[in-house]
ChimeraX commands (.cxc) that place a marker at each C-alpha (Angstrom):
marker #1 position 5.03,-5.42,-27.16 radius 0.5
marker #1 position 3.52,-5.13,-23.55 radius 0.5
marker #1 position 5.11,-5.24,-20.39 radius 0.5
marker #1 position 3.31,-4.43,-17.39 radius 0.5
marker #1 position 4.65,-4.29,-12.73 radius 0.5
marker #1 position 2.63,-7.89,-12.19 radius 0.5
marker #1 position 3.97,-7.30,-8.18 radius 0.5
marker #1 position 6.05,-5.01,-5.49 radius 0.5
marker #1 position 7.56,-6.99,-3.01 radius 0.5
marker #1 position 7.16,-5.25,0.49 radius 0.5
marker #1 position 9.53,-6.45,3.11 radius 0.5
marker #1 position 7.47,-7.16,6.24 radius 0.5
marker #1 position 8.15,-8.48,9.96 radius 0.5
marker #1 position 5.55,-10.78,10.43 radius 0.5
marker #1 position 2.98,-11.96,7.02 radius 0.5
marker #1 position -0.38,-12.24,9.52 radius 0.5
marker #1 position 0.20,-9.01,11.19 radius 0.5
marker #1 position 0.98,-7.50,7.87 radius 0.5
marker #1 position -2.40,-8.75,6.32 radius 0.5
marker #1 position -4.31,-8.03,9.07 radius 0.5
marker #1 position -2.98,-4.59,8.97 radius 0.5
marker #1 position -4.01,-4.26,5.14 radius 0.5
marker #1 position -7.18,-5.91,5.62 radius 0.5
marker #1 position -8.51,-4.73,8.44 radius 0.5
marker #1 position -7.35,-0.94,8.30 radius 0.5
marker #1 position -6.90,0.09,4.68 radius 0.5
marker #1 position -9.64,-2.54,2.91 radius 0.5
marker #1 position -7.37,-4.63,0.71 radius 0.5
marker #1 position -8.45,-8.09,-0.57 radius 0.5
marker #1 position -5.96,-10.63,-0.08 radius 0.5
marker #1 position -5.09,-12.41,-3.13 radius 0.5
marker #1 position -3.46,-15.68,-2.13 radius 0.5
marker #1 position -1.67,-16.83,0.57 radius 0.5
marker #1 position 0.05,-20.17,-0.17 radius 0.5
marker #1 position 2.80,-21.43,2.08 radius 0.5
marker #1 position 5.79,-22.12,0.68 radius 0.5
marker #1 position 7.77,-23.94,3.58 radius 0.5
marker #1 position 7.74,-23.81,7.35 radius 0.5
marker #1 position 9.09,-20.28,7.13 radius 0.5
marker #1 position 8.10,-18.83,3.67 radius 0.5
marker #1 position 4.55,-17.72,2.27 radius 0.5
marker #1 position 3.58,-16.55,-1.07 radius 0.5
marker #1 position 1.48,-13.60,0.24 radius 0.5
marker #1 position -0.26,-11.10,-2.52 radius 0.5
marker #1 position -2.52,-8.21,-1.56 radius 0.5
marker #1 position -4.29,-5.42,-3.25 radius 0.5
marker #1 position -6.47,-2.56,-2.84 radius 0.5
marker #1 position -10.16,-2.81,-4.33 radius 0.5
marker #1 position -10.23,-2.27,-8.07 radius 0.5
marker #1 position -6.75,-2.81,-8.46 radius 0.5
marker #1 position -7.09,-6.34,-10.68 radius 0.5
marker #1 position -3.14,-6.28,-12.01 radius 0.5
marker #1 position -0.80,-4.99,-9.82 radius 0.5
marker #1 position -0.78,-6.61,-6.39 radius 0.5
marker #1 position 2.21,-6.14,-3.18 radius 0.5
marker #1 position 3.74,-9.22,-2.35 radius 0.5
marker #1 position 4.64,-9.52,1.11 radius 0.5
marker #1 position 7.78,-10.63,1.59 radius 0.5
marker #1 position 8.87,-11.78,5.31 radius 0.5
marker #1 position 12.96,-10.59,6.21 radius 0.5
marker #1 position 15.02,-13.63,6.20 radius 0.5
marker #1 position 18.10,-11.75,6.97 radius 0.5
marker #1 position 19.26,-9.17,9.27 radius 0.5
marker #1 position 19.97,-6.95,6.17 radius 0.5
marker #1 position 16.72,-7.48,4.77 radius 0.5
marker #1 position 15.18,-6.85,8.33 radius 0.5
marker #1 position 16.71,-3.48,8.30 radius 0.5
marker #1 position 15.06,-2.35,5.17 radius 0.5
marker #1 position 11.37,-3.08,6.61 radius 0.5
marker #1 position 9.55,0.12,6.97 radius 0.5
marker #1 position 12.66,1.86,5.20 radius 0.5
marker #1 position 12.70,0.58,1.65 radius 0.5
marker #1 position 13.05,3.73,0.06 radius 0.5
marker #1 position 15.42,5.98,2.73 radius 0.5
marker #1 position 12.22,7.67,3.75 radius 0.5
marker #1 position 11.01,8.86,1.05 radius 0.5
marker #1 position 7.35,7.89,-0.39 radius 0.5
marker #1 position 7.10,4.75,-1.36 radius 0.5
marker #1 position 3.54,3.52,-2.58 radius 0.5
marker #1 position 1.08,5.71,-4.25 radius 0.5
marker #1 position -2.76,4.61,-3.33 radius 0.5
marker #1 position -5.01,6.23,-5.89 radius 0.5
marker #1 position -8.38,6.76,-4.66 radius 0.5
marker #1 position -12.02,7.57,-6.12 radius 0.5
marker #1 position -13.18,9.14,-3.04 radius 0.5
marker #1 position -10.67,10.93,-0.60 radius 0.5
marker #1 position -12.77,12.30,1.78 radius 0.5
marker #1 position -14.03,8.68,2.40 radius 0.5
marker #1 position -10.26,6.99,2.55 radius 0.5
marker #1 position -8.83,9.71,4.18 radius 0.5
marker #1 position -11.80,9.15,7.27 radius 0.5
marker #1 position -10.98,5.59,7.37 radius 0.5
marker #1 position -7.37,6.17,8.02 radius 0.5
marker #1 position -8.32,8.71,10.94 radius 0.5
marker #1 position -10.96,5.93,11.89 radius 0.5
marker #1 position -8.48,3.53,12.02 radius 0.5
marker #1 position -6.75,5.37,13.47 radius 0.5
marker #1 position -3.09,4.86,10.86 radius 0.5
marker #1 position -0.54,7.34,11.04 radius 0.5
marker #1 position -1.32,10.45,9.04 radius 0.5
marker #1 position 2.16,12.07,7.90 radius 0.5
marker #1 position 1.23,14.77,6.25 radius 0.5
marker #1 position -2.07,16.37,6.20 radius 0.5
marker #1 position -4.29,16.55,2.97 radius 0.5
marker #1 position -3.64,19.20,0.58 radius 0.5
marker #1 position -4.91,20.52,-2.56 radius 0.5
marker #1 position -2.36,20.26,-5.82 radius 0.5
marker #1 position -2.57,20.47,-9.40 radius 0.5
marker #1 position -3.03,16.65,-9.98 radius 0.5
marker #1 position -5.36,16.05,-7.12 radius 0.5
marker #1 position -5.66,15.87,-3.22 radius 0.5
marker #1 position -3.09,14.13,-1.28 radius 0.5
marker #1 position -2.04,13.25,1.69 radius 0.5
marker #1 position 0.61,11.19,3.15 radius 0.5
marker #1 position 0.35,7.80,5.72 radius 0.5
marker #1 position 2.99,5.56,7.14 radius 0.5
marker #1 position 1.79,1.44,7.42 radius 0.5
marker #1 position 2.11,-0.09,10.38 radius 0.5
marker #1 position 6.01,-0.57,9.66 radius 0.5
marker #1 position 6.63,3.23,8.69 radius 0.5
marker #1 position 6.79,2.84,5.14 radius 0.5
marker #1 position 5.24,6.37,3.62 radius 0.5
marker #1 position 2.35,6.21,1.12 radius 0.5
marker #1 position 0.19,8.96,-0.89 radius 0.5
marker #1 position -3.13,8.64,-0.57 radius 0.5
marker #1 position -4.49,10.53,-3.42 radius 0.5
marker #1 position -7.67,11.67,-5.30 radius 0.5
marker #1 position -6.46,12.88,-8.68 radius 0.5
marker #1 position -8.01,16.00,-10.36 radius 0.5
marker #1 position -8.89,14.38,-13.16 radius 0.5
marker #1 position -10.84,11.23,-11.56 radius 0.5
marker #1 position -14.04,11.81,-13.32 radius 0.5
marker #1 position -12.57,12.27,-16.89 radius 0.5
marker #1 position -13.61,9.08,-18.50 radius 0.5
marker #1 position -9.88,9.22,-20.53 radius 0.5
marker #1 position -8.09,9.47,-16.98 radius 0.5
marker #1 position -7.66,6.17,-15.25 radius 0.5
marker #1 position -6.46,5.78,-11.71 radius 0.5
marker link #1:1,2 radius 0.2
marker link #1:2,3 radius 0.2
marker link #1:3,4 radius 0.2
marker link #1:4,5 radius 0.2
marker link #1:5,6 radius 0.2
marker link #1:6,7 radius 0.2
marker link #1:7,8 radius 0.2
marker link #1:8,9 radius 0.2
marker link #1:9,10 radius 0.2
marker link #1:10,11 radius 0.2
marker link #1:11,12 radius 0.2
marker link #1:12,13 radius 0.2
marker link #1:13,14 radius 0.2
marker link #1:14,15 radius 0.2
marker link #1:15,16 radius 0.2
marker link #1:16,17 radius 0.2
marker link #1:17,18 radius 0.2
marker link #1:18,19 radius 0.2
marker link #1:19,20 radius 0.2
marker link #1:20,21 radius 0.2
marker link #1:21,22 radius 0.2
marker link #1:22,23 radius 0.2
marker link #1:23,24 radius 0.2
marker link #1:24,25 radius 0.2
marker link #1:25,26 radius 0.2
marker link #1:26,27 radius 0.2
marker link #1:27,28 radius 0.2
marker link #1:28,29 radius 0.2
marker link #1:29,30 radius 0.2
marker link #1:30,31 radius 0.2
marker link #1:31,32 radius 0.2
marker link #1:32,33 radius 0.2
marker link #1:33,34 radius 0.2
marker link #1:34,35 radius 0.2
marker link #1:35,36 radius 0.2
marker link #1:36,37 radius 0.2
marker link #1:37,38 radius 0.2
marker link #1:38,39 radius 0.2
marker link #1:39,40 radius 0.2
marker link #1:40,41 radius 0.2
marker link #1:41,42 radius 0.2
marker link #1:42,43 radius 0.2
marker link #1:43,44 radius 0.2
marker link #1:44,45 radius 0.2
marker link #1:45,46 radius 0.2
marker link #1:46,47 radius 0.2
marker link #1:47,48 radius 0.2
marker link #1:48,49 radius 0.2
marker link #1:49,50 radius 0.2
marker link #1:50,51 radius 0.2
marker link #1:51,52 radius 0.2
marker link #1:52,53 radius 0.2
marker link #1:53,54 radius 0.2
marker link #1:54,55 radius 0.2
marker link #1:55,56 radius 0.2
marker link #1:56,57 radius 0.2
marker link #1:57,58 radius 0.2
marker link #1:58,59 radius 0.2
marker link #1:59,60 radius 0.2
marker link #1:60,61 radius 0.2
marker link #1:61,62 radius 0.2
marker link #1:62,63 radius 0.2
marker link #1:63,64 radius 0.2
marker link #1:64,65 radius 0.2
marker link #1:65,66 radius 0.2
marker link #1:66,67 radius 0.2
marker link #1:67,68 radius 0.2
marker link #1:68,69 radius 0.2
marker link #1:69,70 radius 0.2
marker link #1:70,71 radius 0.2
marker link #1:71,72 radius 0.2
marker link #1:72,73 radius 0.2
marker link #1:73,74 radius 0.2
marker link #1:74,75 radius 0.2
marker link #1:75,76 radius 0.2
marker link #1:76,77 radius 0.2
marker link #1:77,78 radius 0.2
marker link #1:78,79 radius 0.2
marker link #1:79,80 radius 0.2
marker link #1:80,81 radius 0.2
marker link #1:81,82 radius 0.2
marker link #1:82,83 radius 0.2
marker link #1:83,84 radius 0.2
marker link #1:84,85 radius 0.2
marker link #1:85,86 radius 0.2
marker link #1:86,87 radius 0.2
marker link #1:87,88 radius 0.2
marker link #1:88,89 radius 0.2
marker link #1:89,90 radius 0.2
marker link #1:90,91 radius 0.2
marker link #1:91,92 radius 0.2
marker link #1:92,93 radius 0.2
marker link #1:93,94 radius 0.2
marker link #1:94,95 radius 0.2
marker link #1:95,96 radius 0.2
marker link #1:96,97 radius 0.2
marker link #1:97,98 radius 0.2
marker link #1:98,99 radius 0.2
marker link #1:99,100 radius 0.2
marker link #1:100,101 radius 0.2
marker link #1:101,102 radius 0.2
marker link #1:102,103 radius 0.2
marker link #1:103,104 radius 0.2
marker link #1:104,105 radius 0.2
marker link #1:105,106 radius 0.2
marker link #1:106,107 radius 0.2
marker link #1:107,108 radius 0.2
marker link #1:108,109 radius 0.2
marker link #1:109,110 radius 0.2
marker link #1:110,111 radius 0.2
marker link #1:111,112 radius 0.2
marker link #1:112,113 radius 0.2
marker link #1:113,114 radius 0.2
marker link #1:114,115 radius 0.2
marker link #1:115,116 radius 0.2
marker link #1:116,117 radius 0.2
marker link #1:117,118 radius 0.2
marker link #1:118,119 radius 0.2
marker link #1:119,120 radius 0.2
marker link #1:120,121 radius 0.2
marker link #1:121,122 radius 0.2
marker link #1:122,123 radius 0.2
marker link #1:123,124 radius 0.2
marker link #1:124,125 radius 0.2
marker link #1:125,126 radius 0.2
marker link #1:126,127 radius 0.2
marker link #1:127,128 radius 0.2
marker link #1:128,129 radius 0.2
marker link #1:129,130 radius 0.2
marker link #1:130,131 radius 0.2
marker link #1:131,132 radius 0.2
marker link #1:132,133 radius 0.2
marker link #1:133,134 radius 0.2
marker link #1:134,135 radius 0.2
marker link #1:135,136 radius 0.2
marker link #1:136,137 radius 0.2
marker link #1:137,138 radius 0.2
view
């Protein structure tokens, strides 16, 4: 048996200033973008390397749904971006100048630090320890 997270909806104001957000300030390759109706797109992004999971932006219809963007988890962390190079990812966020949360630090499972999008929404950006062991897979 297999099963496998093919997407994670992300509820967004506004699909282009979502993308360009993604593209343009954290490097992700848009996927598809297929419209749907004169209101809905089928929007999928994803970071580079990342060839199975993908976030599908998902515009707020609703006043309850536009409450939850940028506070789909109460606050807490929501999306964990693993990295092969922190130092490099971490410089593009300053570069790009996102919102840096929490600054890096050091723990057992890698570096991490912690960025909002441009909705609030808190992600990890993180380097783990054991990147370079060819068993370990990010």
């Amino acid at each position: 048996m297999e099963q496998r997270i093919a997407h994670i909806a992300l509820v967004v104001a506004d699909y282009d200033e979502a993308i360009n957000f993604y593209i343009e300030k954290l490097h992700f390759r848009l996927i598809e973008d297929t419209i749907l109706s004169d209101t809905k797109r089928w929007v999928m992004i994803a970071p580079p390397g990342s060839p199975r999971c993908h976030l599908l932006l998902a515009k707020a219809a609703t006043e309850e749904q536009k409450s939850r963007i940028g506070n789909q988890t109460g606050g807490s962390v929501f999306l964990f971006l693993y990295t092969d190079n922190f130092q490099r990812d971490f410089q593009n966020l300053l570069d790009k100048k996102v919102k840096i949360v929490r600054q890096p630090i050091t723990e057992t499972y890698g570096t991490v630090a912690v960025f909002a999008d441009l909705y609030g929404n808190l992600w990890d950006l993180i380097e783990p320890s054991n990147y370079n062991n060819k068993d370990a897979s990010i």
